[in-house]
VMD Tcl script that draws the C-alpha trace (Angstrom):
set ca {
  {14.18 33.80 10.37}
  {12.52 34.91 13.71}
  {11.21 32.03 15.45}
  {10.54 31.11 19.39}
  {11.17 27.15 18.49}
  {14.52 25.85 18.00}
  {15.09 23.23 15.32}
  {17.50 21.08 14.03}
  {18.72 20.83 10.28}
  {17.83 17.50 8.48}
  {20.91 15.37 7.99}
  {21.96 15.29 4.28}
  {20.98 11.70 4.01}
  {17.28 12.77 5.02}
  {16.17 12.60 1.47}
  {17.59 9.15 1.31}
  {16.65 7.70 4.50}
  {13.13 5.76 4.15}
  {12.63 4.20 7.59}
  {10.12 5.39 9.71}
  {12.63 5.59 13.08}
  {14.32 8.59 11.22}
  {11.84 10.98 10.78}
  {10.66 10.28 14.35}
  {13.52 10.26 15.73}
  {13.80 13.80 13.97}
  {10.96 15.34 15.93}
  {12.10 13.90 19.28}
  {15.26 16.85 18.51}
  {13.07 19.22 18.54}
  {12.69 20.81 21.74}
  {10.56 23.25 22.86}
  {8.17 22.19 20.25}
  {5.26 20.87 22.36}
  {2.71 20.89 19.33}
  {5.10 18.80 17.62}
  {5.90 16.26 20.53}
  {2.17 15.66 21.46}
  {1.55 15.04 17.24}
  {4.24 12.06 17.60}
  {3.89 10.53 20.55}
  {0.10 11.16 21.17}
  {-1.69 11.84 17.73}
  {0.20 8.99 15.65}
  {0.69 6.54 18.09}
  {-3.28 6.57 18.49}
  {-4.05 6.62 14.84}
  {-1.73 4.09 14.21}
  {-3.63 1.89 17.15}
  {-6.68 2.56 15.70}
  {-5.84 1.50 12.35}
  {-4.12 -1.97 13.79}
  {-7.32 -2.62 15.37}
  {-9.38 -1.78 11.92}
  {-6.68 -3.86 10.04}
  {-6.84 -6.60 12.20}
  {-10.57 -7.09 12.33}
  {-10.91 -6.38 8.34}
  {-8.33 -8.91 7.08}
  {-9.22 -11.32 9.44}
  {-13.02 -11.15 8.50}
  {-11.02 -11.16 4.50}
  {-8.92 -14.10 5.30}
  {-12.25 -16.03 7.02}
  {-13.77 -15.66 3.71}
  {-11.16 -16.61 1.13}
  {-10.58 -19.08 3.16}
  {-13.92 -20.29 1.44}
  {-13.28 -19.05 -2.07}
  {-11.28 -21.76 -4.10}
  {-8.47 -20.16 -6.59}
  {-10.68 -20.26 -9.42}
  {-8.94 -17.37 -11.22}
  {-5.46 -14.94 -10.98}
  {-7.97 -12.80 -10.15}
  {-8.85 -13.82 -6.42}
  {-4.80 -15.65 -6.08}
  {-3.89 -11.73 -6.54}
  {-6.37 -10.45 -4.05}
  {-5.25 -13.43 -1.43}
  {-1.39 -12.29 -1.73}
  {-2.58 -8.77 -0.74}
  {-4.29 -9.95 2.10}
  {-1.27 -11.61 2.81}
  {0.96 -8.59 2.80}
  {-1.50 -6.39 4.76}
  {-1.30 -8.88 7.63}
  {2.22 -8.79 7.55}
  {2.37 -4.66 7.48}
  {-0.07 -4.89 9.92}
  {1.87 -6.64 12.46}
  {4.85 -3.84 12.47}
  {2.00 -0.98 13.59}
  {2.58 -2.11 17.57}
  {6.07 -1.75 17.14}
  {5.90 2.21 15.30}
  {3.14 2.40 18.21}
  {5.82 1.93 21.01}
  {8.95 3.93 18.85}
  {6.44 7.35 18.74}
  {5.32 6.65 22.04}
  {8.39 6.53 23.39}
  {7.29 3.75 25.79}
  {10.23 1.46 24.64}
  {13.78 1.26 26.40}
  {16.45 3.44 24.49}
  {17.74 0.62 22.16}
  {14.26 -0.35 21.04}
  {15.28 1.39 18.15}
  {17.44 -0.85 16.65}
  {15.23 -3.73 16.11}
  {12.49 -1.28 14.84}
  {15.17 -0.34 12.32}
  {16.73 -3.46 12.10}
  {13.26 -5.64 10.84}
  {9.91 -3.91 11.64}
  {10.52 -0.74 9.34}
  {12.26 -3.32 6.63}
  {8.98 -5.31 6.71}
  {6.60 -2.39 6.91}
  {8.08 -0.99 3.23}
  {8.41 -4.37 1.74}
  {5.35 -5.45 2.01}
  {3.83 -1.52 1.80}
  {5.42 -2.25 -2.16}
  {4.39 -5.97 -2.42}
  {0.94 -4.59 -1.98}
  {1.89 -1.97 -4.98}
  {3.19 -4.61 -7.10}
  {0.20 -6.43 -6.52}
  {-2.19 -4.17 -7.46}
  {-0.08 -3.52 -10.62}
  {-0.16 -6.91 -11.62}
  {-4.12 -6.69 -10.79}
  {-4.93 -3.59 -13.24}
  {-3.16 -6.01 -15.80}
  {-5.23 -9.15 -15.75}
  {-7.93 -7.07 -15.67}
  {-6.90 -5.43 -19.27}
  {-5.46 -8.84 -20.53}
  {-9.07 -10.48 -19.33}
  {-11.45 -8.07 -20.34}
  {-9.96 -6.00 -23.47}
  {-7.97 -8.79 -24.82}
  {-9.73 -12.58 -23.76}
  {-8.01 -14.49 -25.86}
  {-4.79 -14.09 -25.98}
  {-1.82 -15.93 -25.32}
  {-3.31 -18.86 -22.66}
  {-0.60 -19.24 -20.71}
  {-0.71 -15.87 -19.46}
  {-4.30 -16.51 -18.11}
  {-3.25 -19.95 -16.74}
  {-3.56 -20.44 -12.70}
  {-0.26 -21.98 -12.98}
  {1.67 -18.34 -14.54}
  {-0.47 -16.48 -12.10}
  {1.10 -18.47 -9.08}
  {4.30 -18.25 -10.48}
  {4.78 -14.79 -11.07}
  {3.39 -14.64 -7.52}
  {6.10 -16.19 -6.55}
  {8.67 -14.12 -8.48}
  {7.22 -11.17 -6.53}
  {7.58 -12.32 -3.22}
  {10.84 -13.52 -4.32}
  {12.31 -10.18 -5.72}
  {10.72 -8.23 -2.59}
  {12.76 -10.91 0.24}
  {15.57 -10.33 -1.99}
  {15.43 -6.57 -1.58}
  {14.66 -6.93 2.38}
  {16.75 -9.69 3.85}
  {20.07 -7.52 3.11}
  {18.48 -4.67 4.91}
  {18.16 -6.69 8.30}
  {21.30 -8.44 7.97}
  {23.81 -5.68 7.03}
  {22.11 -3.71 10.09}
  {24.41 -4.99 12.35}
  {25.83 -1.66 14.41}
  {26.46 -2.13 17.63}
  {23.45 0.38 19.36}
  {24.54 3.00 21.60}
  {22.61 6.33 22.77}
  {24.59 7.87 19.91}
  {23.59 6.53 17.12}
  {20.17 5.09 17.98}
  {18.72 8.12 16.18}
  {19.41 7.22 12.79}
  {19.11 3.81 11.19}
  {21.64 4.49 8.34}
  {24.14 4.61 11.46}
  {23.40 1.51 12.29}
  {24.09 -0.29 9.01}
  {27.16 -1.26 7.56}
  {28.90 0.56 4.71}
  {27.27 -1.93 2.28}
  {23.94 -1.89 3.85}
  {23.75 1.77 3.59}
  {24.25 1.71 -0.36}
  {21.79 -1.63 -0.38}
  {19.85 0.71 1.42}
  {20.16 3.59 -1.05}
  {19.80 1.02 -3.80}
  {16.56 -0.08 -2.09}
  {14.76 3.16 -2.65}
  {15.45 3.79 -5.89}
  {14.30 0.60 -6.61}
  {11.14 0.76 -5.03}
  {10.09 4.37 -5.94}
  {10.49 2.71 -10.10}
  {8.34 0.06 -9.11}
  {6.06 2.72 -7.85}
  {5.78 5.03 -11.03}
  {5.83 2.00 -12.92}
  {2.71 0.66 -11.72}
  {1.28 4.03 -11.46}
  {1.90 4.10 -15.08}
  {0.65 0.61 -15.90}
  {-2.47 1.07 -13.54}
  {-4.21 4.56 -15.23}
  {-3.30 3.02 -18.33}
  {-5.19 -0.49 -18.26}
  {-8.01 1.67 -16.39}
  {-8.46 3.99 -19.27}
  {-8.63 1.31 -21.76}
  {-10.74 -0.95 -19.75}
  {-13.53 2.07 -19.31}
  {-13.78 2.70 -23.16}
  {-13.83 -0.89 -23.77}
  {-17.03 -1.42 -21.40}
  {-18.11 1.74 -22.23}
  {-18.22 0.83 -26.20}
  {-19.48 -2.93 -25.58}
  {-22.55 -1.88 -23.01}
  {-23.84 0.84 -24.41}
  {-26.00 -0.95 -26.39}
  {-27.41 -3.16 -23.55}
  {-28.04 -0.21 -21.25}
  {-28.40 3.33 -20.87}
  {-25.11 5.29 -20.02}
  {-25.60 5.84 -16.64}
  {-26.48 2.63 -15.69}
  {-23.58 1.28 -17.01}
  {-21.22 3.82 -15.36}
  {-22.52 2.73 -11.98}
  {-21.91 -1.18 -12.58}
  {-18.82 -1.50 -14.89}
  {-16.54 1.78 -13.59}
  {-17.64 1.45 -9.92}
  {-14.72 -0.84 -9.47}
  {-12.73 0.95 -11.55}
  {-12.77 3.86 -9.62}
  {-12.38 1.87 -6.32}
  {-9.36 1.18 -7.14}
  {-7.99 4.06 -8.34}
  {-8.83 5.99 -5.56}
  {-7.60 3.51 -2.81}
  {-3.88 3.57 -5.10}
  {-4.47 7.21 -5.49}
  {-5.74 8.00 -1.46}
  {-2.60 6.00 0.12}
  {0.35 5.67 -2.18}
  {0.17 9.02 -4.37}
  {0.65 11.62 -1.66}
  {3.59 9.51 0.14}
  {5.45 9.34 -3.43}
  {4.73 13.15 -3.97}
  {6.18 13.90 -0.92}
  {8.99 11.96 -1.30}
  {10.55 11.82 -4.35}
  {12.00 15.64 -4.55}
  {13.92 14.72 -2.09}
  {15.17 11.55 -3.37}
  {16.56 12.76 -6.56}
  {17.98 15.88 -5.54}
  {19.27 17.54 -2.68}
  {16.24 20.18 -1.96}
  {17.18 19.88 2.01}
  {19.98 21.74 1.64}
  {18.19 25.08 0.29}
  {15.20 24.72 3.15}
  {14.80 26.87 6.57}
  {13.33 25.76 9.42}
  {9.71 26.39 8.51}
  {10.25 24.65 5.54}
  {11.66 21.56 7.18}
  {8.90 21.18 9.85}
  {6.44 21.20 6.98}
  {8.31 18.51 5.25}
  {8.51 16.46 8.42}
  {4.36 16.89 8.70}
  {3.77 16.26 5.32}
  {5.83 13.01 5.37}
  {4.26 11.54 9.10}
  {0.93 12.61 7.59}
  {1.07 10.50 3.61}
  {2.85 7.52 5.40}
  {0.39 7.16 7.71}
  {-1.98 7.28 4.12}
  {0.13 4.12 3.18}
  {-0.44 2.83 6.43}
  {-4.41 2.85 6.26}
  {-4.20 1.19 2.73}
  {-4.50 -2.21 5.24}
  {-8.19 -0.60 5.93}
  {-8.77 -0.05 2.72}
  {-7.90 -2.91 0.33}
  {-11.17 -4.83 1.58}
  {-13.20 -2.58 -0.31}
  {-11.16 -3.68 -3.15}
  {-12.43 -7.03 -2.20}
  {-15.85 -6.59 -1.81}
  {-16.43 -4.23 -4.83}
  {-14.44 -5.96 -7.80}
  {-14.74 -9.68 -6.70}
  {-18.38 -10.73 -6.73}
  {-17.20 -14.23 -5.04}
  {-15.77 -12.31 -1.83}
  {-19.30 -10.21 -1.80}
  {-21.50 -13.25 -1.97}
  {-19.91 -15.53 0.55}
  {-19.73 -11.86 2.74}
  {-23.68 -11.69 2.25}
  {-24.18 -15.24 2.22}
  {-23.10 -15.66 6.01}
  {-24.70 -12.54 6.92}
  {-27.87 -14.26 5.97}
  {-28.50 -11.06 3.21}
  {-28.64 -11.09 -0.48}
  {-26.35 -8.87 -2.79}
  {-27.86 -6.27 -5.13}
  {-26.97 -8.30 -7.97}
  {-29.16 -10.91 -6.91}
  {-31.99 -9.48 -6.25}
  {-31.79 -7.19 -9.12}
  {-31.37 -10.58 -11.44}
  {-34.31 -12.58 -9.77}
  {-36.60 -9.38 -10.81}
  {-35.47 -8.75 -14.05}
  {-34.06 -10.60 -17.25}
  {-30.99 -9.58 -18.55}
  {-29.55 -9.77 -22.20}
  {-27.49 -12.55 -22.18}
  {-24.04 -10.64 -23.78}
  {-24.56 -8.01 -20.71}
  {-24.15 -10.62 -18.87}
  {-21.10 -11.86 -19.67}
  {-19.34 -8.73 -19.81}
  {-20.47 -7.94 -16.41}
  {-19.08 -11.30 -15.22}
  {-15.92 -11.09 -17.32}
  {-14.56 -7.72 -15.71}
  {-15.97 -8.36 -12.09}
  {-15.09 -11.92 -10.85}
  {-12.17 -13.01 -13.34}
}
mol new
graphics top color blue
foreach p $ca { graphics top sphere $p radius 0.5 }
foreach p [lrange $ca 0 end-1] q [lrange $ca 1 end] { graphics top cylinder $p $q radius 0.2 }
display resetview
């Protein structure tokens, strides 16, 4: 293939290799390319400010206000671990700021691979799991209220919690740990050379791990959305008229569908080919410099999921929207909408039931 930019091949372990140092450190060995240099050390290290700065000032304003909000329900103990893991992911941006920017000394590297990549995907999949477990007591709650009443209990719900964060240190800590390679200028471009020969099949181990989790609760999620729309679809429609009801009951629905769909979906796509088989081998160098785009382009995706989770906030919990409005001095639609109009009393409850459980 004719071609005035020299590149190198990806290294065999590309399609295993999930930290973020990698792939940069990929298109720092391409020379000559200065499109490609100014996209990683100008475009991302900008977009990944600006999204710190967004993140920052979002799930602050989100931890201000369930700060307020007692733990009334799984619901809003769900939504408060998110928050949780958002921060956290939030505070490894400065660090992939510095790495693309190149504005760190030559073993910088290492501790970005050694703990601020680690963090950035565990808590990237806490936020997954999360969600997962979200789309469930949603279905449980609103398709299937009485049921077994442990499983609705504050109690499980903190519990479970707990298992999660659990399982996701578990799945971390040996990551940091078995990086222990002594740096050099050698192998500071690849953080598999950095680990031990245990940490690099933890590491592989890892993956796999997390990419099930992912198609799991991809599963789980469009399948306790689907039978939470007919559900409220078949128990309003005698209250009110069809659109009307699509605009209150599957708003949140689709909120969070497309915020799973916007930042986790593309990364996964692009990804997972080259997890399971060995599709490097067979590409040229066009081929590769796509891959590298596409890749830099859906993490980033993941990366602005921090940004977007408060609108998962402020459209399915009706407690975080109030206390929002109420310090703003403003009144939610809701409100004003009930003090000008009566509502049936069982369109009521279903409203309540799937919004602020």
């Amino acid at each position: 293939m004719e071609s005035n930019i020299s590149y190198v091949k990806i290294p065999d372990h590309y399609h295993l290799s999930q930290d973020t140092s990698t792939l940069t450190n990929y298109s720092q060995e391409l020379p000559g390319n200065s499109t490609n240099n100014e996209f990683t050390t100008i475009v991302l290290p900008v977009l990944y400010f600006v999204v710190f700065l967004a993140s920052i000032l979002l799930n602050s304003l989100a931890v201000w206000i369930f700060f307020h909000i007692r733990n009334r329900t799984s619901f809003i103990f769900y939504l408060k671990n998110i928050v949780v893991a958002d921060l956290l992911m939030t505070l490894t941006f400065p660090f992939k700021f510095i790495q693309d920017a190149r504005l760190g000394p030559w073993h910088f590297n290492f501790y970005v691979c050694r703990f601020t990549s680690v963090l950035f995907y565990a808590n990237m999949y806490t936020t997954i799991v999360f969600l997962g477990l979200i789309s469930v007591d949603r279905y449980l709650k609103v398709v299937k209220p009485f049921g077994d009443s442990k499983m609705y209990s504050l109690t499980f719900t903190k519990i479970l919690s707990a298992c999660v964060w659990t399982a996701m240190i578990f799945l971390a800590l040996p990551n940091m740990i078995l990086t222990n390679g002594c740096p050099t200028r050698k192998n500071m471009d690849d953080c598999l050379k950095l680990k031990s020969p245990l940490g690099a099949k933890w590491h592989k181990a890892t993956i796999y791990i997390n990419n099930g989790l992912f198609i799991v609760v991809l599963i789980i999620l469009i399948g306790c959305y689907i039978e939470i729309s007919k559900y409220i679809y078949k128990s309003s429609k005698q209250f009110i008229s069809s659109s009307s009801r699509t605009r209150k009951h599957n708003q949140s629905i689709r909120v969070v569908v497309a915020v799973f769909f916007t930042c986790f979906l593309p990364y996964h796509l692009c990804r997972m080919p080259f997890i399971f088989v060995h599709l490097d081998r067979y590409l040229d160098d066009s081929a590769q410099k796509i891959l590298y785009y596409c890749n830099e382009v859906t993490l980033f995706l993941s990366a602005c999921n921090v940004c977007l989770d408060p609108i998962i906030y402020f459209f399915m919990c009706r407690s975080f929207s109030q206390r929002f409005f109420r310090k703003s001095n403003m009144r939610t639609r809701s409100e004003s909408i009930r003090s000008l109009q009566s509502v049936r009393r069982s369109e009521v409850r279903i409203y309540h039931e799937y919004v602020d459980l």
